[in-house]
N, C-alpha and C positions, 0 to 999 in steps of 0.2 A: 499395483497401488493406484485407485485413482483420487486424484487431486479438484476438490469442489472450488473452481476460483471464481468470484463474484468480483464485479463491478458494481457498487450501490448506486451509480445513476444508471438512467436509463436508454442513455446511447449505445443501439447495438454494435455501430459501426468500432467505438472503442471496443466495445468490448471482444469485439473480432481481434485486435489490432493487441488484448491483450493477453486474449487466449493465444496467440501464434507465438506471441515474447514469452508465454511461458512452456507453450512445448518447446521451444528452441533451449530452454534453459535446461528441462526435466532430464532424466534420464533414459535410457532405453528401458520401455517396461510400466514407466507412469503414462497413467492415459490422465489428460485435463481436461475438466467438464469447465468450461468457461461460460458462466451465464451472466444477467441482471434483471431484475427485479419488474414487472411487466409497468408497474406506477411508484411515480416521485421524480427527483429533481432529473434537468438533462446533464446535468456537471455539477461537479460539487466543490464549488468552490466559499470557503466561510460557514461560521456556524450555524447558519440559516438552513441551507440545503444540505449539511449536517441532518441536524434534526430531522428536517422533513422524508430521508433516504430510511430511515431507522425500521418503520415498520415494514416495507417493501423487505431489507436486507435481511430480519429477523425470520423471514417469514420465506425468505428464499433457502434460507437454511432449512428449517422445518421440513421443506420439501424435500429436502434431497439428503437423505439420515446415512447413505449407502455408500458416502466416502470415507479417503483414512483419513483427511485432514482439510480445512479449509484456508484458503489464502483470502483474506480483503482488500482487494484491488481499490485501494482508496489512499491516500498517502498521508490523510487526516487518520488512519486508522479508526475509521465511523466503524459507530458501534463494538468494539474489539472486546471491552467487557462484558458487555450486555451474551452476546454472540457466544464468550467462554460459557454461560450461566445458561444455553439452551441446550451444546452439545460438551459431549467431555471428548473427542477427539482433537487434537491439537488446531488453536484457531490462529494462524500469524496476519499479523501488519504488515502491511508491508513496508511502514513507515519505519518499523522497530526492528523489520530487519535487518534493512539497509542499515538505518544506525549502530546494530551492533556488528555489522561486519564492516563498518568504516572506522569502528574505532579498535578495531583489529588489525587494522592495515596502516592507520597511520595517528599520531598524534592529537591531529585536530583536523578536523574536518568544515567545508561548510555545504551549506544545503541551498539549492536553487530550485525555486519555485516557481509556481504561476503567477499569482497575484499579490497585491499587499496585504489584500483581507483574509489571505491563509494565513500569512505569519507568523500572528497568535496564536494559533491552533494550535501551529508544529512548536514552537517553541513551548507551549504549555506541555506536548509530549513528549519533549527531551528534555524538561524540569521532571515528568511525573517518573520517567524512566530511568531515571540516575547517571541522563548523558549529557547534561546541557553545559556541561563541565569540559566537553570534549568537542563541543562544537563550536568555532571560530564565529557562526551569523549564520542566520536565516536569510536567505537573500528571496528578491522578488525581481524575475525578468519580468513583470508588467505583458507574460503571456497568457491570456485565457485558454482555458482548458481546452474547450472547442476548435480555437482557433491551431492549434496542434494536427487537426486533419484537415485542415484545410487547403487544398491544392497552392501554389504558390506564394503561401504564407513564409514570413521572414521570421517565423517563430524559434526554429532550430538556430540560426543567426543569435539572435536575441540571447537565446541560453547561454550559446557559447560567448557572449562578450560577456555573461555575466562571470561565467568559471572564470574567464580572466582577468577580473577585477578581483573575484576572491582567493585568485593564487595572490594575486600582488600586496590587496589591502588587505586580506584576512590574514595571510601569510597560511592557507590549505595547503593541507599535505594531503588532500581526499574531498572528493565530490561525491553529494547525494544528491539525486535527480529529483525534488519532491513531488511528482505526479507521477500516477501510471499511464498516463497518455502520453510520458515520454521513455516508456519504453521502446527500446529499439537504438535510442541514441548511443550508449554509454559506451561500448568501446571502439567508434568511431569517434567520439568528444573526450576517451580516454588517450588514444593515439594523436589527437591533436593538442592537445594539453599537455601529454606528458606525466600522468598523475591519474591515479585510482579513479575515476566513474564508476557511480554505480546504481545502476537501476531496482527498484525494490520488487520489483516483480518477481527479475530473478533469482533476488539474496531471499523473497518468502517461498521461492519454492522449494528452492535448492536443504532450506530448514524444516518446512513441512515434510519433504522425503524424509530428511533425517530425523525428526522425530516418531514420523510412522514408522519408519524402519525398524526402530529401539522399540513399538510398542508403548509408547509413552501417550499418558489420559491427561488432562487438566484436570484439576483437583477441584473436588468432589466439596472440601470442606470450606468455611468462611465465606469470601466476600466471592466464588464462581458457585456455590450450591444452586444446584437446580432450582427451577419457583415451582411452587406445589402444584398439583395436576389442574387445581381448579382455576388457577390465575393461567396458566397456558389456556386450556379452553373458554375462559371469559376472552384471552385476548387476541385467539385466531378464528375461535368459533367453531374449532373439531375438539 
């Protein structure tokens, strides 16, 4: 089985950092092609660099038709629809899957993030997704994405006083990591906490296996139908 995992910015160094969190996650037997997009933003934080990742991410899929499944290594789940409506192998968020396997594990959850200016994003994706019902707060550690590889950055610090504000004030029964440049923390911040961390890197691949496994396609009909031959070649140029 192999596993196409994209980062829509275009930091390689993440993207090393997030190909390793997902072989550590895979199984024996999934290989993970971990790439990004050669142009667009260098971190995507808000819906600016949203947007601007979109045709880089569409278009890195294009490339590479010879996977069973793809993960978007983005926690904004950039691009996830658009993405469904190029390929019919299974596309996951990683933002959606953590959410749905946080709200398997406990009650209510809250979500700790990078910045203030994702907030909106995530919360507009656990209203569209039928979890924001399940989520205690979007929280923001006031960490930049970047600053997460940063040698002697008090970024990991930051996170964790945030889980312990949201065990106390949100009253979590469950933490979602909202970036994937903090993959790697979760059960290191699960064992210090006391309580479910969880990273989405590992909850989209761990669901892409299992979808590939079962043979399951995205659906063909309504709002994922492919765009007609001519709208792909006006908009890659092949």
């Amino acid at each position: 089985m192999n596993i196409l995992v994209i980062n829509p910015n275009t930091t390689a160094s993440m993207t090393d950092h997030i190909g390793r969190a997902a072989e550590a996650a895979a199984a024996s037997g999934t290989k993970i092609t971990a790439v990004n997009p050669a142009h667009g933003p260098v971190s995507i934080e808000g819906y600016f660099d949203e947007a601007m990742s979109l045709a880089g991410l569409l278009d890195t899929i294009r490339r590479n038709p010879d996977c069973d499944a793809v993960v978007i290594a983005c926690f904004d789940d950039t691009g996830l629809d658009a993405a469904r409506c190029l390929t019919d192998k299974p596309v996951i968020g990683i933002g959606e899957a953590a959410y749905h396997f946080a709200s398997m594990l406990s009650n209510k959850f809250s979500v700790v993030t990078t910045l203030a200016r994702s907030v909106p994003a995530l919360e507009h994706n656990l209203s569209r997704y039928g979890l924001d019902a399940r989520c205690a707060r979007v929280r923001s550690s006031e960490v930049a994405v970047l600053e997460l590889e940063q040698p002697g950055s008090n970024a990991r610090q930051k996170i964790s006083d945030e889980i312990g504000l949201a065990v106390t004030e949100d009253r979590a029964e469950a933490i979602v990591l909202g970036c994937a440049g903090m993959a790697g923390l979760a059960a290191d911040l699960a064992a210090e906490h006391g309580l479910p961390v969880l990273d989405g890197v590992s909850c989209a691949v761990k669901m892409a296996e299992a979808m590939a496994g079962l043979n399951m396609r995205t659906s063909r009909l309504g709002g994922y139908a492919p765009p007609p031959a001519g709208k792909l070649k006006h908009a890659f140029g092949a």
